[in-house]
GUTOR-696954 format. One record per atom (N, C-alpha, C, CB): x, y, z; residue number from 0; atom name. Coordinates in pm, whole numbers, plus 50000, padded with zeros to 5 digits. Glycine has a CB too. Layout:
// GUTOR-696954
X;Y;Z;NUM;CA
...
// end
This chain:
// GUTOR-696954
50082;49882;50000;0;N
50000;50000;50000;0;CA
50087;50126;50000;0;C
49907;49999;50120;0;CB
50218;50103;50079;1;N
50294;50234;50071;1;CA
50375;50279;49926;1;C
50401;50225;50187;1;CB
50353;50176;49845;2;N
50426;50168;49742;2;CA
50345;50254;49628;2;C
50454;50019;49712;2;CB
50191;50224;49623;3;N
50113;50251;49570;3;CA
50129;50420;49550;3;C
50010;50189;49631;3;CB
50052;50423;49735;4;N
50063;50564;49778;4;CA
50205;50655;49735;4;C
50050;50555;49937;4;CB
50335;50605;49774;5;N
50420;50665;49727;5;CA
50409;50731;49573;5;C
50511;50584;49747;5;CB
50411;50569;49506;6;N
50378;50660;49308;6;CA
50329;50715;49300;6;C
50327;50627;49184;6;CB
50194;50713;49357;7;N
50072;50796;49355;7;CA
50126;50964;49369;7;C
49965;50742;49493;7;CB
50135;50962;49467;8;N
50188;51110;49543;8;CA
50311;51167;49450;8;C
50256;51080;49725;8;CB
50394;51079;49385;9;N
50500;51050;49321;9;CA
50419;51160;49173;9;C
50539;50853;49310;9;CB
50332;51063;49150;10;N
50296;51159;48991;10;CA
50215;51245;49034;10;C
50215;51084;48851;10;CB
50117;51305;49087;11;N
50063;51390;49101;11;CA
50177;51490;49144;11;C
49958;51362;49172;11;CB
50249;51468;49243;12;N
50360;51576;49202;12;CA
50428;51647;49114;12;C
50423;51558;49222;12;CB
50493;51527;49007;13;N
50564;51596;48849;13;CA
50447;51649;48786;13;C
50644;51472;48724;13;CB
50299;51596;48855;14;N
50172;51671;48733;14;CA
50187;51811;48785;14;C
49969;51610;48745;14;CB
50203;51796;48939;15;N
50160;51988;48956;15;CA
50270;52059;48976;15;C
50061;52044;49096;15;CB
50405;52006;48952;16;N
50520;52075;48867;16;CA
50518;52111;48794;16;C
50597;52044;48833;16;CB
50482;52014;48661;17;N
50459;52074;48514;17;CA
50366;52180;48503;17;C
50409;51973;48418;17;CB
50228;52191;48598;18;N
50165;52276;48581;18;CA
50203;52384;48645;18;C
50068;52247;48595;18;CB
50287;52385;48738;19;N
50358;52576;48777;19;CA
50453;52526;48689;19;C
50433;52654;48973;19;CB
50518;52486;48593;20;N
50609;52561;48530;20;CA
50545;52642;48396;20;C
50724;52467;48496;20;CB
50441;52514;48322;21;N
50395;52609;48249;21;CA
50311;52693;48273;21;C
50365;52574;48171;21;CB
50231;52700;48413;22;N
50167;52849;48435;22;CA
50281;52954;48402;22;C
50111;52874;48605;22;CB
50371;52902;48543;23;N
50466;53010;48518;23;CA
50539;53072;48379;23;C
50559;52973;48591;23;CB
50542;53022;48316;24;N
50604;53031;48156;24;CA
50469;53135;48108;24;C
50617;52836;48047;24;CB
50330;53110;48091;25;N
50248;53121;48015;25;CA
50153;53270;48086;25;C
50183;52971;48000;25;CB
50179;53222;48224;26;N
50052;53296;48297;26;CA
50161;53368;48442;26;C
49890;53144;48361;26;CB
50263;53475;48377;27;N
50382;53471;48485;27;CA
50280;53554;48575;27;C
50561;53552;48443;27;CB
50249;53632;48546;28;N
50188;53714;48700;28;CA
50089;53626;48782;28;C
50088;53869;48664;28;CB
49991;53531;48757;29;N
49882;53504;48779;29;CA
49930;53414;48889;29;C
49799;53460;48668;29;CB
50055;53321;48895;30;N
50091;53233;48983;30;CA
50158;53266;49038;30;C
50120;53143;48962;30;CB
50098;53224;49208;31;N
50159;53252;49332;31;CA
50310;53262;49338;31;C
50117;53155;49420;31;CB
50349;53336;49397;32;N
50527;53274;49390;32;CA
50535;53237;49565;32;C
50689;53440;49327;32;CB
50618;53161;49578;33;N
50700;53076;49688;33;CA
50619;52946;49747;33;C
50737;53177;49820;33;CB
50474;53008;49806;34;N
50385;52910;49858;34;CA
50406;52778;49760;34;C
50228;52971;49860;34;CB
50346;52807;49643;35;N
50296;52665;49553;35;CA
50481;52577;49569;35;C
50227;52725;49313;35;CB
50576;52667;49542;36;N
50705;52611;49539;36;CA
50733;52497;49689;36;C
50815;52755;49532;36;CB
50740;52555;49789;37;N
50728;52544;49905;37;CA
50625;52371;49929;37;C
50663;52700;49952;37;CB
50514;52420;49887;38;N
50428;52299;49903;38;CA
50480;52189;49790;38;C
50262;52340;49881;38;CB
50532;52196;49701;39;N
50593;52107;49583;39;CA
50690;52038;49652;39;C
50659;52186;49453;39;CB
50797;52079;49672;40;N
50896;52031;49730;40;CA
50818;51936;49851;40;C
50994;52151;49774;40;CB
50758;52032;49934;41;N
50735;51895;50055;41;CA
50632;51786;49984;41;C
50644;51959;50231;41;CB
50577;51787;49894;42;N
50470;51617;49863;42;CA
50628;51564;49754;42;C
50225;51646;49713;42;CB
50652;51636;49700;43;N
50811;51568;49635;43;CA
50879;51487;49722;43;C
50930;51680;49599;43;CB
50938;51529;49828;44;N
51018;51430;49966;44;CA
50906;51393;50057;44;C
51147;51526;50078;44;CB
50814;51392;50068;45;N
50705;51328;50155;45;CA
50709;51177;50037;45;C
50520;51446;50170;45;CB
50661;51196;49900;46;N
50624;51091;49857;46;CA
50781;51006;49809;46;C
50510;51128;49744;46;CB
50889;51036;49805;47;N
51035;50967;49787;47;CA
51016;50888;49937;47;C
51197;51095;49771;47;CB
50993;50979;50101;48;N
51013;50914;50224;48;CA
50909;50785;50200;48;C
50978;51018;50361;48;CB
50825;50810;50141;49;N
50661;50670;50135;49;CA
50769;50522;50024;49;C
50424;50781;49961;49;CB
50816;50612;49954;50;N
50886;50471;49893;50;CA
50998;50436;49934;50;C
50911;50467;49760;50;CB
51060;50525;49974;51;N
51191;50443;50055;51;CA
51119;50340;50157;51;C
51306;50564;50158;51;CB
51038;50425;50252;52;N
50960;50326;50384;52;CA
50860;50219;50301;52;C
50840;50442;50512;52;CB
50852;50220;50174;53;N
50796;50111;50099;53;CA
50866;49956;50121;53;C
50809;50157;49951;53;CB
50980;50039;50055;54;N
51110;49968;50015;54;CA
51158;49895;50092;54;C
51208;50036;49988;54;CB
51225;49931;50227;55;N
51246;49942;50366;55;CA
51140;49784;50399;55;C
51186;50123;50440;55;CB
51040;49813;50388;56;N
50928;49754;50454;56;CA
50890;49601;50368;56;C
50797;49875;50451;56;CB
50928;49600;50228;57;N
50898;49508;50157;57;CA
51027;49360;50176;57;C
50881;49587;50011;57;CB
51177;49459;50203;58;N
51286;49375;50205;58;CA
51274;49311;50374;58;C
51437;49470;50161;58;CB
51221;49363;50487;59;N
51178;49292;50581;59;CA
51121;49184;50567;59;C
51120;49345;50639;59;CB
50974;49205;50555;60;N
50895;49142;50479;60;CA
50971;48983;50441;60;C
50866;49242;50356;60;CB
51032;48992;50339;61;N
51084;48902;50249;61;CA
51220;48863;50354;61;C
51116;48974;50082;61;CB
51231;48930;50436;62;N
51390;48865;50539;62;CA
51295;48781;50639;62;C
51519;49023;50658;62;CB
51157;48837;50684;63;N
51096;48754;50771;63;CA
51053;48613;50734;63;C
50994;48819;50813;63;CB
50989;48616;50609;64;N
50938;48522;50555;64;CA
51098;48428;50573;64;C
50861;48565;50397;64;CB
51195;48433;50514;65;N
51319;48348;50481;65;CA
51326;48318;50623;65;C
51461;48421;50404;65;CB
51348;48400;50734;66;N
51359;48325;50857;66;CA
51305;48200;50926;66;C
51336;48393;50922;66;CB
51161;48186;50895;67;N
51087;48134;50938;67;CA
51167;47960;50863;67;C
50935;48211;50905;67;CB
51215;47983;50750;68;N
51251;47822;50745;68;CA
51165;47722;50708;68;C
51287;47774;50863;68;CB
51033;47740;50661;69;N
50938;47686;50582;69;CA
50984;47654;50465;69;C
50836;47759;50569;69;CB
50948;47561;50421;70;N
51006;47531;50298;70;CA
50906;47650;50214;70;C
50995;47350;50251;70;CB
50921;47565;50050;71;N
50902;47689;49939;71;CA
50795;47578;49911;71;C
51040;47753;49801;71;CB
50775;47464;49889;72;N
50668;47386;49853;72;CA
50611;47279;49911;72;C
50686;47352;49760;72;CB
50528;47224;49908;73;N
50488;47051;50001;73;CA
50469;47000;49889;73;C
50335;47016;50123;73;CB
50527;46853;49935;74;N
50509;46737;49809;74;CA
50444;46629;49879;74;C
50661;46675;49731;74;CB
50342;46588;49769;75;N
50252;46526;49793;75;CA
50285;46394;49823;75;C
50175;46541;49709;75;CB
50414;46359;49689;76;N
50431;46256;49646;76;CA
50579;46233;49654;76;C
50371;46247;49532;76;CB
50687;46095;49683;77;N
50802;46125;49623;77;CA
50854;45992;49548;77;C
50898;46182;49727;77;CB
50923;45994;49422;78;N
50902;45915;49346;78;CA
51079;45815;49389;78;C
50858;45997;49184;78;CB
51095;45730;49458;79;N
51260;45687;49465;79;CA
51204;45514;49399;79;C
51360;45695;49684;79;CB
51306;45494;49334;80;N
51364;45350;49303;80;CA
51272;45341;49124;80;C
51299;45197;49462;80;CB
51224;45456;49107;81;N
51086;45419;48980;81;CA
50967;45414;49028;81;C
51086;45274;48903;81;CB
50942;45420;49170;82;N
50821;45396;49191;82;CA
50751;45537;49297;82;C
50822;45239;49255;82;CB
50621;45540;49255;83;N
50586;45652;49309;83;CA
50542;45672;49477;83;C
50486;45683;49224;83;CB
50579;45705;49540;84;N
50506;45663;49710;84;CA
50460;45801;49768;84;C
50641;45585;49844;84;CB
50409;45823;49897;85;N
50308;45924;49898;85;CA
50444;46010;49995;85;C
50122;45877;49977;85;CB
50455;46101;50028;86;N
50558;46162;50113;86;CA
50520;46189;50251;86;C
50602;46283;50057;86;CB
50591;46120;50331;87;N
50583;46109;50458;87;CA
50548;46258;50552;87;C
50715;46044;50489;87;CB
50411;46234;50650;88;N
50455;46350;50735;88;CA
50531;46365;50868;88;C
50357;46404;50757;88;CB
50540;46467;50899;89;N
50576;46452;51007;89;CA
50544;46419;51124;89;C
50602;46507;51016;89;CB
50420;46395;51147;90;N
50348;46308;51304;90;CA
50383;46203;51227;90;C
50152;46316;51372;90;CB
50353;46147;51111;91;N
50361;46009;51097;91;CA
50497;45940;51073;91;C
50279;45977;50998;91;CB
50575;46039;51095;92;N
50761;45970;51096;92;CA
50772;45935;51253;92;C
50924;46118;51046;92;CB
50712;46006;51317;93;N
50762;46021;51467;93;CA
50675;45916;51575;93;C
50735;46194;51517;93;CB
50557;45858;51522;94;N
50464;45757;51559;94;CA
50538;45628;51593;94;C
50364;45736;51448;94;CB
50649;45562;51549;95;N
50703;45459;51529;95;CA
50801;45459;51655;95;C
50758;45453;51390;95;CB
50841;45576;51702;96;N
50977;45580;51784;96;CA
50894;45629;51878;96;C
51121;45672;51738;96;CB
50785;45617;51958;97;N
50698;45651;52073;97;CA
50723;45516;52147;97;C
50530;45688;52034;97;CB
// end
């Protein structure tokens, strides 16, 4: 979601850049000077801080998941000697040595 939000904030920014520059180019008296500048800049580094803390937040994410040590798939089945057999679980490995 922060990633989203970041782009988001991300283009509507270069949109209302482009539009004070070409006000400013087109319509020089009519546009504010400093305020609109002022407010540009801060959604400019407000929305870079949303994707870094995107960023930040996604490579956790993906360090937590790896910790945990789960495998990547379950197999149903495992095939040794040519022949197909069902793959053992784990209560049922440990049933035998009780």
């Amino acid at each position: 979601m922060l990633s989203v939000a970041g782009l988001l904030l991300f283009g509507i920014t270069v949109a209302a850049m482009l539009a004070q520059i070409i006000g400013r180019l087109l319509f020089h008296s009519a546009v504010p000077r400093g305020v609109t500048t002022v407010f540009l800049a801060i959604l400019f580094f407000g929305s870079l801080n949303l994707l870094a803390v995107s960023i930040v937040g996604e490579y956790i994410a993906k360090v937590f998941e790896e910790v945990k040590r789960r495998p990547h798939f379950i197999r149903r089945s495992i095939i040794r000697e040519g022949e197909v057999r069902p793959a053992v679980l784990a209560e049922d490995k440990y049933e035998g040595s009780v």
